[in-house]
Backbone as a chain_set.jsonl record, in Angstrom:
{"seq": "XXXXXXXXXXXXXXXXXXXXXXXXXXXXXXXXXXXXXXXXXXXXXXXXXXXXXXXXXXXXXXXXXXXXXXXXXXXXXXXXXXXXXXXXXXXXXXXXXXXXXXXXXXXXXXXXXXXXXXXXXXXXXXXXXXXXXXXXXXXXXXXXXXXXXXXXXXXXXXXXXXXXXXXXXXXXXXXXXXXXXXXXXXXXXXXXXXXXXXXXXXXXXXXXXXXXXXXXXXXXX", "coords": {"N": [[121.288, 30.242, -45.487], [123.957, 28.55, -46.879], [125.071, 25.195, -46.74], [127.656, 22.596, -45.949], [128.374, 18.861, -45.889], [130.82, 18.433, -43.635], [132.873, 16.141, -43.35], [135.339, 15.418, -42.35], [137.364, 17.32, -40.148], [139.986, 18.01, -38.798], [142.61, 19.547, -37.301], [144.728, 21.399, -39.129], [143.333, 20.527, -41.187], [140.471, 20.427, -43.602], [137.684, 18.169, -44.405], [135.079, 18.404, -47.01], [131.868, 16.721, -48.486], [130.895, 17.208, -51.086], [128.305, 18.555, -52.795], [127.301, 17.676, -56.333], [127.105, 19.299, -59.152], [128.153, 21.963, -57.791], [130.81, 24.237, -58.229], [134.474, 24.21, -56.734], [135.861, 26.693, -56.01], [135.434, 30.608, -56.873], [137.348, 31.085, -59.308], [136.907, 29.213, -61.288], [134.692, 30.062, -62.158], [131.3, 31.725, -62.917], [130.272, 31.728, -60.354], [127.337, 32.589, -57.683], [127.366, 31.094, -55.596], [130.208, 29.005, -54.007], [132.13, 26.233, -53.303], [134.384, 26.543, -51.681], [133.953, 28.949, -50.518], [131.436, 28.584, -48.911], [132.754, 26.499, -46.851], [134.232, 28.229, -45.824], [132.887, 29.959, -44.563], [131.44, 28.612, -43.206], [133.422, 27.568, -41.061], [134.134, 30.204, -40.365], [136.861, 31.184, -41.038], [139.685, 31.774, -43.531], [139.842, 29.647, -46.049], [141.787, 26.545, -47.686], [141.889, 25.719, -50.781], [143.004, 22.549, -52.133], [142.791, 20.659, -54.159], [140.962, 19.436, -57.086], [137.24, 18.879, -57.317], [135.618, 18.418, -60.543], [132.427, 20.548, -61.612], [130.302, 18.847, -62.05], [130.583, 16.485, -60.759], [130.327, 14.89, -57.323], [131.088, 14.385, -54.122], [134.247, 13.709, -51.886], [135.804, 16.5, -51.155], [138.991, 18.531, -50.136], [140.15, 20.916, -47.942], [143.236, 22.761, -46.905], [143.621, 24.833, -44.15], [145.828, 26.346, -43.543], [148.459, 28.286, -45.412], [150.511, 26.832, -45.583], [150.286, 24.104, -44.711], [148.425, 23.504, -47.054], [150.605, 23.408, -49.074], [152.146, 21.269, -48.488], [150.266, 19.423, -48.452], [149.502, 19.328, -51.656], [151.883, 18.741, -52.514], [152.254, 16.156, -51.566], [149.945, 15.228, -53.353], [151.613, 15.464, -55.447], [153.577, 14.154, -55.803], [152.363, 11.47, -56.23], [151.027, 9.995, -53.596], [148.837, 10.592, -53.121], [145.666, 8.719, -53.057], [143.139, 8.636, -55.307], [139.903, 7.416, -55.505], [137.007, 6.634, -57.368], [133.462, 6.92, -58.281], [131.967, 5.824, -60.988], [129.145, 5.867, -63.836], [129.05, 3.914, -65.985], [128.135, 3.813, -70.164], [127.776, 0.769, -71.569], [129.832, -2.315, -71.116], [132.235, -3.126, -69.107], [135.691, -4.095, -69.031], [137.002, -6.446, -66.686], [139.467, -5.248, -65.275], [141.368, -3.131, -65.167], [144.65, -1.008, -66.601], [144.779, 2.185, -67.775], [146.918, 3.319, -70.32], [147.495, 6.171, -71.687], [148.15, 9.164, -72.599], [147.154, 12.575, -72.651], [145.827, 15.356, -74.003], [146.725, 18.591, -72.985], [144.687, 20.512, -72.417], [141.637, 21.339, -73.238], [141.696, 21.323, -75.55], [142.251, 20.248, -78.338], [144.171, 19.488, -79.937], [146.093, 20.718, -78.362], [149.363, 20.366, -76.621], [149.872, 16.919, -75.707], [150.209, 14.831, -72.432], [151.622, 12.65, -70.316], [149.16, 10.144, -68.65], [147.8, 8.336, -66.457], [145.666, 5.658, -65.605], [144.065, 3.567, -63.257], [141.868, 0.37, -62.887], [138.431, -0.914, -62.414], [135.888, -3.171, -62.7], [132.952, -3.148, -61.014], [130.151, -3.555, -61.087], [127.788, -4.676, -63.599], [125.175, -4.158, -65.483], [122.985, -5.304, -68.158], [123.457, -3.21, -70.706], [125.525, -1.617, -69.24], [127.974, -0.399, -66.863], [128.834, -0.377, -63.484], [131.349, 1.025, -62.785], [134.956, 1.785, -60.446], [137.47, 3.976, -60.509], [140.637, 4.444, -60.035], [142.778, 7.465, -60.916], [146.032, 7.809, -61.662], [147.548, 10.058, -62.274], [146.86, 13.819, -62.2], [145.153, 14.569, -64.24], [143.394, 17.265, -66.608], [139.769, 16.278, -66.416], [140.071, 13.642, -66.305], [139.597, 11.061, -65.641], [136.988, 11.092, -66.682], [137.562, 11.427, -69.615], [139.03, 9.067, -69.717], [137.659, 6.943, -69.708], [135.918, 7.528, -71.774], [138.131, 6.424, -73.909], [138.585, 4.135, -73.463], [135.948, 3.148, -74.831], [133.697, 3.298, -73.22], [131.914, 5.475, -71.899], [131.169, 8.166, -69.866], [127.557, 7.9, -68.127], [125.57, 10.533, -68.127], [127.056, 12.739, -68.645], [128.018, 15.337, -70.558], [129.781, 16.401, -71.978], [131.67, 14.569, -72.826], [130.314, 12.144, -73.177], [126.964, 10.689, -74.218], [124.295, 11.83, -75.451], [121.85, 9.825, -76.078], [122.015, 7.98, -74.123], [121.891, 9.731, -71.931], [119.568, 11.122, -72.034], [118.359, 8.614, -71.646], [118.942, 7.737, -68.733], [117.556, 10.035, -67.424], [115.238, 10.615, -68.142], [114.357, 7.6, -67.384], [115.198, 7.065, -65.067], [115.864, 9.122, -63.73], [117.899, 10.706, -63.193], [119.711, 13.423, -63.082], [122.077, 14.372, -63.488], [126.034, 14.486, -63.546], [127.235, 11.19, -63.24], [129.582, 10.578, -61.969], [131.658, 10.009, -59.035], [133.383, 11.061, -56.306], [134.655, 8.251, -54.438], [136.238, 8.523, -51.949], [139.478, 9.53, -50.15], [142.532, 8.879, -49.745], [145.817, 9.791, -48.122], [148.676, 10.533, -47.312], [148.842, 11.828, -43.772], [149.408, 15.414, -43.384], [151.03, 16.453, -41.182], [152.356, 14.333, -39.875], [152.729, 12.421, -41.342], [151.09, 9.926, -40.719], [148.377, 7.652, -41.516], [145.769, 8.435, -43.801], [142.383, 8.723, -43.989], [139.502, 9.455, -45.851], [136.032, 9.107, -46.386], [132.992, 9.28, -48.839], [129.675, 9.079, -48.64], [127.536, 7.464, -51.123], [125.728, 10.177, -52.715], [122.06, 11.171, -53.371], [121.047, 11.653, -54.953], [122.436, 10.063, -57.345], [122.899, 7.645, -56.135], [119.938, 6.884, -55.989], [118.958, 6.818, -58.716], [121.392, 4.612, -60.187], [119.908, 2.369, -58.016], [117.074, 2.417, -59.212], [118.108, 1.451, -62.196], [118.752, -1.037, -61.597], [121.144, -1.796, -59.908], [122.744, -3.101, -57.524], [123.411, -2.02, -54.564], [125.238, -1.779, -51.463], [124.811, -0.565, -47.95]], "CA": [[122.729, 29.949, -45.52], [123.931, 27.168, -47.691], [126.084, 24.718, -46.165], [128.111, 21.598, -46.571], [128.175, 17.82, -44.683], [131.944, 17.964, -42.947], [133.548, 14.741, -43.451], [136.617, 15.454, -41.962], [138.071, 18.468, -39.296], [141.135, 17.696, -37.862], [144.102, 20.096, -37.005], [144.891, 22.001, -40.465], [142.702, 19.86, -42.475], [138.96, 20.033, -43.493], [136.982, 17.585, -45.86], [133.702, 18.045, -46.955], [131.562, 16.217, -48.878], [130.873, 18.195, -52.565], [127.194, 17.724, -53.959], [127.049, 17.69, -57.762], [126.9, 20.7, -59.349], [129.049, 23.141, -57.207], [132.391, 24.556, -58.243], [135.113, 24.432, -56.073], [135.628, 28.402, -56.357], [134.836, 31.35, -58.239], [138.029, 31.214, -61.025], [136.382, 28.27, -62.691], [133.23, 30.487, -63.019], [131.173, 32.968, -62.021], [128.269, 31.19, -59.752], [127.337, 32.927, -56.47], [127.998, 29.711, -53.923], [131.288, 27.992, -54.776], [132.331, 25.279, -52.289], [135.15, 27.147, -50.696], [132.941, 29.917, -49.305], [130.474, 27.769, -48.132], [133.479, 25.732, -45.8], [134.908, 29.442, -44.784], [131.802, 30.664, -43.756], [131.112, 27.389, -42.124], [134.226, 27.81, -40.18], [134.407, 31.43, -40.079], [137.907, 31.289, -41.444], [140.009, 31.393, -44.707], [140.493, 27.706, -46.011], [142.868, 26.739, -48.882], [141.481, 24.177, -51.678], [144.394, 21.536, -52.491], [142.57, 19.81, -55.342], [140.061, 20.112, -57.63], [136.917, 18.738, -58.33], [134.897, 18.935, -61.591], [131.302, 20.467, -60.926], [128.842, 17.637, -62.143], [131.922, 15.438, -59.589], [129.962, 14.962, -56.208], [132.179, 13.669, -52.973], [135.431, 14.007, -51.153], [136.749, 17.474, -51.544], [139.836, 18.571, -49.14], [140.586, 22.147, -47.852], [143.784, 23.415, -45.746], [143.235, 26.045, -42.661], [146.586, 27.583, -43.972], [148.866, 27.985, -46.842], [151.717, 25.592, -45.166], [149.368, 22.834, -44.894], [148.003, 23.54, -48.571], [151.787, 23.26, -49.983], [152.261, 20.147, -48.342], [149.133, 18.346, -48.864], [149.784, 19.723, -52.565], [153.593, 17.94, -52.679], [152.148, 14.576, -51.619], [149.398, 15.15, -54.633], [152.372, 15.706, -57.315], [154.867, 13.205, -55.692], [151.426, 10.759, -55.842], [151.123, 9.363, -52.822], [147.321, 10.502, -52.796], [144.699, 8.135, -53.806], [141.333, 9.079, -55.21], [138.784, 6.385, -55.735], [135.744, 7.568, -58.028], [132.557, 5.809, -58.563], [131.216, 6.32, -62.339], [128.192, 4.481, -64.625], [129.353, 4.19, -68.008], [127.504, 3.203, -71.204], [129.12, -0.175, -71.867], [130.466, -3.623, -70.159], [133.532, -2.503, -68.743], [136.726, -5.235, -68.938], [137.119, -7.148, -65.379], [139.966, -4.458, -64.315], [142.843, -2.722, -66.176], [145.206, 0.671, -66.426], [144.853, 3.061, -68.967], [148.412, 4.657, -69.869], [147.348, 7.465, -72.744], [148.444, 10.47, -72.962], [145.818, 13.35, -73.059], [145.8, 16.776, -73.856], [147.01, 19.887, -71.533], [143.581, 21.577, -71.906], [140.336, 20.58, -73.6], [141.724, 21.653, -77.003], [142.96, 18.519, -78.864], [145.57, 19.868, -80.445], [147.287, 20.872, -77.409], [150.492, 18.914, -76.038], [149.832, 15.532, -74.994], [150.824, 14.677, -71.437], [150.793, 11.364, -69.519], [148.1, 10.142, -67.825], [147.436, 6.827, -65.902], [144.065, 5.751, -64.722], [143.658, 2.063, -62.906], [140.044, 0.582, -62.955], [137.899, -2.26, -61.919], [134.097, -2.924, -62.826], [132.009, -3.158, -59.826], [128.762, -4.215, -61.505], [127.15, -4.933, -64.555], [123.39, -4.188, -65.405], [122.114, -4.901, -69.069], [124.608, -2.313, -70.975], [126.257, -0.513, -68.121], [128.849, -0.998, -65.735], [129.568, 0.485, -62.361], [133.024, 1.491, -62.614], [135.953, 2.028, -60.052], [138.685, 4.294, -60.829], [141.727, 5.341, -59.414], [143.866, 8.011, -61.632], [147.276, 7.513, -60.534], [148.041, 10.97, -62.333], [145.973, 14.369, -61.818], [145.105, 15.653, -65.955], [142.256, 17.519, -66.773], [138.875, 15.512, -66.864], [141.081, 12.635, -66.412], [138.583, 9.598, -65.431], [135.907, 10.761, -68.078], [138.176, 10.862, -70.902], [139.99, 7.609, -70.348], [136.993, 5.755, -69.726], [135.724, 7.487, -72.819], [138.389, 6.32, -74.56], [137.495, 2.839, -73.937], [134.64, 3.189, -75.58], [133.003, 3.918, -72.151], [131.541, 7.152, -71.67], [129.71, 8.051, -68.711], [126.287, 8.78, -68.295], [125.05, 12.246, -68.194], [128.172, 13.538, -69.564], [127.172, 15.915, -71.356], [130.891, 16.808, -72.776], [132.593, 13.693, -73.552], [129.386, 11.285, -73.095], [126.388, 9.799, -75.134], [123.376, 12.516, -75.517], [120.883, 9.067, -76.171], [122.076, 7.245, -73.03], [121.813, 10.942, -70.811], [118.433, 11.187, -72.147], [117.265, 7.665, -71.309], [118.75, 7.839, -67.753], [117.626, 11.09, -67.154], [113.702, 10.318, -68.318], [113.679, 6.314, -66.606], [116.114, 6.784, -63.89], [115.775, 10.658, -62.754], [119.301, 11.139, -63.478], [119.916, 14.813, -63.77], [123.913, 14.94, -63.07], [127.274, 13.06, -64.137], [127.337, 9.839, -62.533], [130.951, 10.333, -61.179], [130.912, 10.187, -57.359], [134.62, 11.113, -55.73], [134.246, 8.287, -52.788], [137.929, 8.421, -50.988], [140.729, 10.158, -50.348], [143.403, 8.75, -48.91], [147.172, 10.334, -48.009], [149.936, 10.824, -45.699], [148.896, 13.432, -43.033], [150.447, 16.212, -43.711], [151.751, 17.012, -39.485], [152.755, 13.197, -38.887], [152.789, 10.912, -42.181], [150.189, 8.65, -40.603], [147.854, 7.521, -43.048], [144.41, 9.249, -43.69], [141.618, 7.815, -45.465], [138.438, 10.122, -46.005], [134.796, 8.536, -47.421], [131.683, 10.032, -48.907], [128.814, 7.862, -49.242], [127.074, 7.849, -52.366], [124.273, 10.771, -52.735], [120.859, 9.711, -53.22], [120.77, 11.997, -56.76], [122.973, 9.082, -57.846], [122.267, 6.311, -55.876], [118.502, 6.541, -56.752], [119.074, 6.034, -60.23], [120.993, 3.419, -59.857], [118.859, 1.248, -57.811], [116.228, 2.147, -60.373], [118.639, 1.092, -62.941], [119.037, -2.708, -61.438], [122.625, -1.877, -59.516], [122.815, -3.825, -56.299], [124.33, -0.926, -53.494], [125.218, -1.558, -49.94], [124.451, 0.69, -47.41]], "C": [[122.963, 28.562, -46.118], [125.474, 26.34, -46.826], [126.219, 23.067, -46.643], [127.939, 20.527, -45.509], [130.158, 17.68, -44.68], [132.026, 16.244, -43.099], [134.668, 14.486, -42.552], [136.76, 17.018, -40.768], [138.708, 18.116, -38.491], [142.449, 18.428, -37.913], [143.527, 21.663, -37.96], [144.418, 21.48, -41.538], [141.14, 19.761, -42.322], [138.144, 19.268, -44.732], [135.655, 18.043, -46.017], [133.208, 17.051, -48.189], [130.764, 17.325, -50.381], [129.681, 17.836, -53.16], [127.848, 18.333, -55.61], [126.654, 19.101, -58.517], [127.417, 21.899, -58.483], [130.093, 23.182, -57.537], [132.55, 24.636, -56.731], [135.008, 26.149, -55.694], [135.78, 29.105, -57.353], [135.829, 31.485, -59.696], [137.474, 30.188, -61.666], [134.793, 28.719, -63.004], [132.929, 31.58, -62.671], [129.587, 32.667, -61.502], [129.108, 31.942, -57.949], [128.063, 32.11, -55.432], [128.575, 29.009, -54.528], [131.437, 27.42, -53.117], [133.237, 26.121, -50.768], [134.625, 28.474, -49.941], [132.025, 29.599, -48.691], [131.41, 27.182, -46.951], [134.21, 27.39, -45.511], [133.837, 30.196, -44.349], [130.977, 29.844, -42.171], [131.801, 27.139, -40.889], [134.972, 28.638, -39.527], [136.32, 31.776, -40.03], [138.408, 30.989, -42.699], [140.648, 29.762, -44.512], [141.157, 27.876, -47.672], [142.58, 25.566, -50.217], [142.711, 23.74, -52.07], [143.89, 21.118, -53.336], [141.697, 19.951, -56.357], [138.689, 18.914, -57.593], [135.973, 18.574, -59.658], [133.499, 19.605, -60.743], [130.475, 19.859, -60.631], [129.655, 16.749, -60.942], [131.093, 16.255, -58.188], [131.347, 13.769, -55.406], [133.292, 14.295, -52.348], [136.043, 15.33, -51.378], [137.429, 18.296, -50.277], [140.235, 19.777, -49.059], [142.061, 21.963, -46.803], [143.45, 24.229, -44.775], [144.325, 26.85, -42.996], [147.494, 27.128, -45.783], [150.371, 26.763, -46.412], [151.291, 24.133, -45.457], [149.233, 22.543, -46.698], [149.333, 23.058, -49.473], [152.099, 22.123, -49.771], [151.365, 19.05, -48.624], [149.404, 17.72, -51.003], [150.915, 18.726, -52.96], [152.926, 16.643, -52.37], [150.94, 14.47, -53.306], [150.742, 14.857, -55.876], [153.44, 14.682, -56.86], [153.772, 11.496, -55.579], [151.401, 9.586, -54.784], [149.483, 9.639, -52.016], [147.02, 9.44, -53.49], [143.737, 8.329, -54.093], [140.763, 7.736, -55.758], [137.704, 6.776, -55.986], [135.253, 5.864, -58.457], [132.116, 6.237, -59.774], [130.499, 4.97, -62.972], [128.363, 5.234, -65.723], [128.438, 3.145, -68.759], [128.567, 1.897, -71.415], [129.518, -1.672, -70.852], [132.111, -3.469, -70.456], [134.373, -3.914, -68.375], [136.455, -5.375, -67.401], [137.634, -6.14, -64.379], [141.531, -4.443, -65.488], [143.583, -1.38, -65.967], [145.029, 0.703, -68.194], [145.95, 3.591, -68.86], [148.001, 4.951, -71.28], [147.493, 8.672, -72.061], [147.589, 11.255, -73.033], [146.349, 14.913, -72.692], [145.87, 17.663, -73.155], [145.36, 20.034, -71.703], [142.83, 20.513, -72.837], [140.587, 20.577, -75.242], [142.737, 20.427, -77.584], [143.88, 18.441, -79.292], [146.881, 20.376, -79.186], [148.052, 19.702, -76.916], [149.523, 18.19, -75.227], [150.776, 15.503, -73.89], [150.606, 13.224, -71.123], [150.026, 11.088, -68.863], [148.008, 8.806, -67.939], [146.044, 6.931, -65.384], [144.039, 3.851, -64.37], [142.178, 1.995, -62.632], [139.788, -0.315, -62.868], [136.291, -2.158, -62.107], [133.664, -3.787, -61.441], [130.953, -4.051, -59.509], [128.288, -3.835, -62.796], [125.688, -5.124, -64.863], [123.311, -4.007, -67.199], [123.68, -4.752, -69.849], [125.415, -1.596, -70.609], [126.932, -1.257, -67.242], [128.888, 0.333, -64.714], [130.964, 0.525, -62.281], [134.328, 2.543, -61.395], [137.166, 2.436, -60.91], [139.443, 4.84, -60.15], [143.063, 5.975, -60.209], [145.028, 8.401, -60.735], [148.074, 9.106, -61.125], [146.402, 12.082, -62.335], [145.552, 15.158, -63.042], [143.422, 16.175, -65.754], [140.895, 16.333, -66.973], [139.431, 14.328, -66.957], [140.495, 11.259, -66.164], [137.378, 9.398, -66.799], [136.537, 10.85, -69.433], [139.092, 9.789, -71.454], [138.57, 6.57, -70.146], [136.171, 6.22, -71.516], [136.58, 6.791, -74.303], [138.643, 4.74, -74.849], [136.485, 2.578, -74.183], [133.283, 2.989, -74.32], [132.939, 5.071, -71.753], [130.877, 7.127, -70.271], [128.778, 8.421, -68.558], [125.924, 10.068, -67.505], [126.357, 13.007, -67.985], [127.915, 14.421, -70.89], [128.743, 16.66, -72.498], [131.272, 15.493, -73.738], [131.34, 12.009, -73.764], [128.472, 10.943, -74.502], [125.024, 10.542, -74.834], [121.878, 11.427, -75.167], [120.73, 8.379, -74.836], [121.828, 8.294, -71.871], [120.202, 10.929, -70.933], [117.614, 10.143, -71.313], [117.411, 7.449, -69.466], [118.11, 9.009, -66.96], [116.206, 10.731, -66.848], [113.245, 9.025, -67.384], [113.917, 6.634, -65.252], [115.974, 7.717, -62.904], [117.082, 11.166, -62.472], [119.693, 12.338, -63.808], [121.383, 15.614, -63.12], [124.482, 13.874, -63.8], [127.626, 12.428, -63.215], [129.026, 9.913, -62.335], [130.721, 11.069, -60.031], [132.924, 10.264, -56.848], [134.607, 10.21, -54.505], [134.977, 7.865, -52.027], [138.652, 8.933, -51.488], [141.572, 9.522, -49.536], [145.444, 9.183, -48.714], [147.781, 10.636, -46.479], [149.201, 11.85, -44.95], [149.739, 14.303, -43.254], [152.054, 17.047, -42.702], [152.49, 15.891, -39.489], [153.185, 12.182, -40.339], [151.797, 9.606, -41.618], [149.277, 8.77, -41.548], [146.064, 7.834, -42.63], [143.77, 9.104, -44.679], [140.47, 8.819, -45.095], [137.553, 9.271, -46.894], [134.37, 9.285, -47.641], [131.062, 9.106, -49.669], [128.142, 7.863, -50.56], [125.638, 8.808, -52.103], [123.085, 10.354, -53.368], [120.68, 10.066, -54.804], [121.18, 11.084, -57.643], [122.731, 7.836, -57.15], [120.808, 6.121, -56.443], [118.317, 5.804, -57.687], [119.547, 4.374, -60.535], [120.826, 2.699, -59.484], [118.066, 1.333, -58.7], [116.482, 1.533, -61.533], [118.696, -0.836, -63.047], [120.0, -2.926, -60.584], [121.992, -2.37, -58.048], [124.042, -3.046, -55.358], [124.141, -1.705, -51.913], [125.035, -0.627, -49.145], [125.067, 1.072, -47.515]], "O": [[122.248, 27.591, -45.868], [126.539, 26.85, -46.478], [125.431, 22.416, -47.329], [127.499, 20.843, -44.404], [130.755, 16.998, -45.513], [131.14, 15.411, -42.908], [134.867, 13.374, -42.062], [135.783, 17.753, -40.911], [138.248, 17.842, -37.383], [143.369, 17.925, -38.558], [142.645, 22.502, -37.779], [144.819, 21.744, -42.672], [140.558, 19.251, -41.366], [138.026, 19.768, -45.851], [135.014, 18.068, -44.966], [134.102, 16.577, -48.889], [130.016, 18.245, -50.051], [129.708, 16.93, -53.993], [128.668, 19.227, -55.82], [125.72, 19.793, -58.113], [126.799, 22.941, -58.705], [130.734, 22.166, -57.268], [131.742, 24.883, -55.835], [134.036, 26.641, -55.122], [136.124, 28.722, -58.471], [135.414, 31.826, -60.803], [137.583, 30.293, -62.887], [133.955, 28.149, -63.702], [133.699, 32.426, -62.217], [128.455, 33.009, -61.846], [130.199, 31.946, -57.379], [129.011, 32.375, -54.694], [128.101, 28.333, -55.442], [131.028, 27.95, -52.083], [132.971, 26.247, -49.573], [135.005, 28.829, -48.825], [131.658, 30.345, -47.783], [130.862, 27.348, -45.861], [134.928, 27.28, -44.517], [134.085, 31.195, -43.673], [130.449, 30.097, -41.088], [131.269, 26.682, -39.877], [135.867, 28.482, -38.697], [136.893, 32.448, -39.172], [137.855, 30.044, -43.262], [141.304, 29.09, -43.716], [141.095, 28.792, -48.491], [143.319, 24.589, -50.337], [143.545, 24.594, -52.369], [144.894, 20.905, -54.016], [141.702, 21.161, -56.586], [139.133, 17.806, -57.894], [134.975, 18.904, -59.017], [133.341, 19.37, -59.545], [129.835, 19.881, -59.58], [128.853, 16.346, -60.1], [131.077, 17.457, -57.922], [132.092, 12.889, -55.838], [133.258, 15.524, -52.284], [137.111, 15.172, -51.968], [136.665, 18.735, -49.418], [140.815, 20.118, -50.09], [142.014, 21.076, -45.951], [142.238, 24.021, -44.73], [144.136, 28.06, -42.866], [147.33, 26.322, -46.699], [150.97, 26.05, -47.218], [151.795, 23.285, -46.195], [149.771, 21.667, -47.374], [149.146, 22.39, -50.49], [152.447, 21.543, -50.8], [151.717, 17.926, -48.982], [149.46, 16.603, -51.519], [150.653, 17.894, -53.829], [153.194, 15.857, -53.279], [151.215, 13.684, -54.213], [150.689, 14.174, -56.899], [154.252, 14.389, -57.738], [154.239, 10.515, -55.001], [151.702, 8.427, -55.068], [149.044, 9.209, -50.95], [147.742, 9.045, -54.405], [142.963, 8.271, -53.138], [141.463, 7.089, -56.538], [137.102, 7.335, -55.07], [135.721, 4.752, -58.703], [131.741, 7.402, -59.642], [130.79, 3.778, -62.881], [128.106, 6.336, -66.208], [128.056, 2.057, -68.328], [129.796, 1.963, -71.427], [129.241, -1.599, -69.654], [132.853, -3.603, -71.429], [133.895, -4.74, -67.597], [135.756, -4.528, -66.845], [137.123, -5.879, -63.29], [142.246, -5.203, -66.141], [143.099, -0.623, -65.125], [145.079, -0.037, -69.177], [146.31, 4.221, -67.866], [148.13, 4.041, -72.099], [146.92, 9.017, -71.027], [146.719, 10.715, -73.716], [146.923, 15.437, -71.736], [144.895, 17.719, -72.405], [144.783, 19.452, -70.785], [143.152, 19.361, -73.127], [139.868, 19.983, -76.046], [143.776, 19.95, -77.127], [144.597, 17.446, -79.182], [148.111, 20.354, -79.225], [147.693, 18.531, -76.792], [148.691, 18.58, -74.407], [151.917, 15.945, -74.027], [149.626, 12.608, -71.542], [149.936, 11.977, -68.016], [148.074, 8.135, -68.969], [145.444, 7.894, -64.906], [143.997, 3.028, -65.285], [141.418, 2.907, -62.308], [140.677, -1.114, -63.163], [135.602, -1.216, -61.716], [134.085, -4.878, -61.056], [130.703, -4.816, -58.578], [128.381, -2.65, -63.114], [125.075, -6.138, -64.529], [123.505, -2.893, -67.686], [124.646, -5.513, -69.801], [126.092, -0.9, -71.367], [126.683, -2.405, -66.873], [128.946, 1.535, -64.972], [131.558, -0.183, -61.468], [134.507, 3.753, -61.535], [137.761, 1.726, -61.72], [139.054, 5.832, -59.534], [144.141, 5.381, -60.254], [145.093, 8.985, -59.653], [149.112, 9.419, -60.542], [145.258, 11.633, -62.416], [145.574, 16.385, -62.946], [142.541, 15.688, -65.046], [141.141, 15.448, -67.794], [139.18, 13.846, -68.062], [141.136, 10.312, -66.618], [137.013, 8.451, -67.496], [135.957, 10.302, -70.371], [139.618, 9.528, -72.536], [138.651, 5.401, -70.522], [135.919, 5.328, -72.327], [136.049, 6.637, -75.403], [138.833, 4.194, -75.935], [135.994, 1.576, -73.664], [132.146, 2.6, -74.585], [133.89, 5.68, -71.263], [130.218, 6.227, -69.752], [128.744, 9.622, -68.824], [126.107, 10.324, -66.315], [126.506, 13.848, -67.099], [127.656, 14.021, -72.025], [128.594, 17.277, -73.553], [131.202, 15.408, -74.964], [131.655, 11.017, -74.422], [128.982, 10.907, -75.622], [124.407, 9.99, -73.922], [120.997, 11.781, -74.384], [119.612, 8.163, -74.368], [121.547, 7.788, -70.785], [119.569, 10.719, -69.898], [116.651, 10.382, -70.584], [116.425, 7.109, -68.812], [118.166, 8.893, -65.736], [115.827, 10.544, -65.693], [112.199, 9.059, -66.736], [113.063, 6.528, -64.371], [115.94, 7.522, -61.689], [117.304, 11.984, -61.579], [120.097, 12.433, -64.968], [121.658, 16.699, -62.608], [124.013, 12.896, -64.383], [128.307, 12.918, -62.313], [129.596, 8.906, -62.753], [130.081, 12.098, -59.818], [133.614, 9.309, -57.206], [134.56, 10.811, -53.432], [134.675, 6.899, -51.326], [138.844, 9.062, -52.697], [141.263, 9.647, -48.351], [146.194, 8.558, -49.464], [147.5, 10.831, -45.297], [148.919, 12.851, -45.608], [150.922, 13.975, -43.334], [153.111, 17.623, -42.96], [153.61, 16.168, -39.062], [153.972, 11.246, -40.199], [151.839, 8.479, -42.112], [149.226, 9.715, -42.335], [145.402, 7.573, -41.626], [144.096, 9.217, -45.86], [140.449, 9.074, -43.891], [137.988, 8.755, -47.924], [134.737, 10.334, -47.112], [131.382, 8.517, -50.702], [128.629, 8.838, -51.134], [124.667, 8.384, -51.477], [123.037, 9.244, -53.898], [120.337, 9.282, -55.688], [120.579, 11.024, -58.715], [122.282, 6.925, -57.846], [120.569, 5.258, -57.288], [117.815, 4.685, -57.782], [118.882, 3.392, -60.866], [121.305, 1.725, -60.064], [118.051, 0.293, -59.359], [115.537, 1.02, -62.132], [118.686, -1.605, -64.008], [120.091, -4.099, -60.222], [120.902, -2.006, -57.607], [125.239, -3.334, -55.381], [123.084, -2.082, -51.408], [125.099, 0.463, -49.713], [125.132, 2.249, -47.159]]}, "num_chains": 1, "name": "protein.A"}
């Protein structure tokens, strides 16, 4: 039985913690164990995903218990009054701390309408050619952290879409890097019963921490 590390279970709300490589559920594919049957088997009840996210994207991911919950959690997402906080190592020495406001494509196809998209960001740490990078996208677009940091000429490593094939390689072979270095690690939003305020972690996994300590990066516990 494959199962997840709970982060969260309280009321009408369950977090878990998302390794790397699992879809959410089966419409974005067609793999046996998607996240959300792993947390309804875990709790022997239907649960409701509110967010998304990517597969190589390890960390924070937030279910409902019904569909009331789900619509509301949902409404604080689009009226943004969530916060996500993602950890990513990009190729590159990343500015001090800045927002991205570009525009980016409905879907993956380039030609499709341009939408807005915000992303705020702060470098962490600096090793060599790489930065540890903090982001918090203040809107929710497709791929929305790895294509604005790509489009400061920071990619992230082992990105295998929007990334740097030479830099995937070399962390992959020194480091033991065999995922995309974006780590989801907080959620925080209104409760959805009360409006008190609700912060969710997930620590960094070791598939990514490993690396980088091997890399040079200086982590706290």
């Amino acid at each position: 039985m494959h199962t997840l590390q709970i982060l969260l279970e309280e009321g009408s709300l369950v977090a878990v913690d998302k390794p790397s490589g699992m879809l959410v559920h089966r419409g974005w594919g067609r793999d046996r164990v998607v996240a959300m049957t792993v947390v309804r088997d875990l709790l022997g009840r239907r649960v409701y995903p509110v967010h998304r996210l990517d597969r190589g994207t390890s960390g924070v991911l937030l279910f409902a218990l019904d569909p009331g919950t789900a619509r509301a959690v949902q409404e604080r997402f689009q009226e943004g009054r969530v916060e996500k906080r993602y950890l990513a190592l990009v190729r590159g020495v990343a500015p001090e701390a800045g927002l991205i406001d570009h525009p980016l494509p409905r879907a993956k196809d380039k030609r499709s309408e341009r939408i807005p998209a915000v992303t705020e960001f702060r470098c962490v740490q600096v090793v060599g050619r790489y930065s540890l990078v903090e982001a918090v996208p203040h809107t929710g677009r497709l791929h929305q952290v790895r294509r604005h940091l790509k489009h400061l000429s920071l990619p992230l490593v082992g990105d295998v879409e929007y990334g740097k094939g030479e830099h995937n390689r070399l962390f992959r072979e020194r480091h033991g890097l065999h995922r995309l270095a974006l780590h989801a690690a907080s959620l925080a939003l209104p409760h959805p019963a009360d409006d008190r305020p609700l912060r969710i972690e997930a620590p960094l996994p070791e598939d990514l921490r490993g690396p980088l300590v091997s890399a040079g990066f200086l982590l706290g516990d």
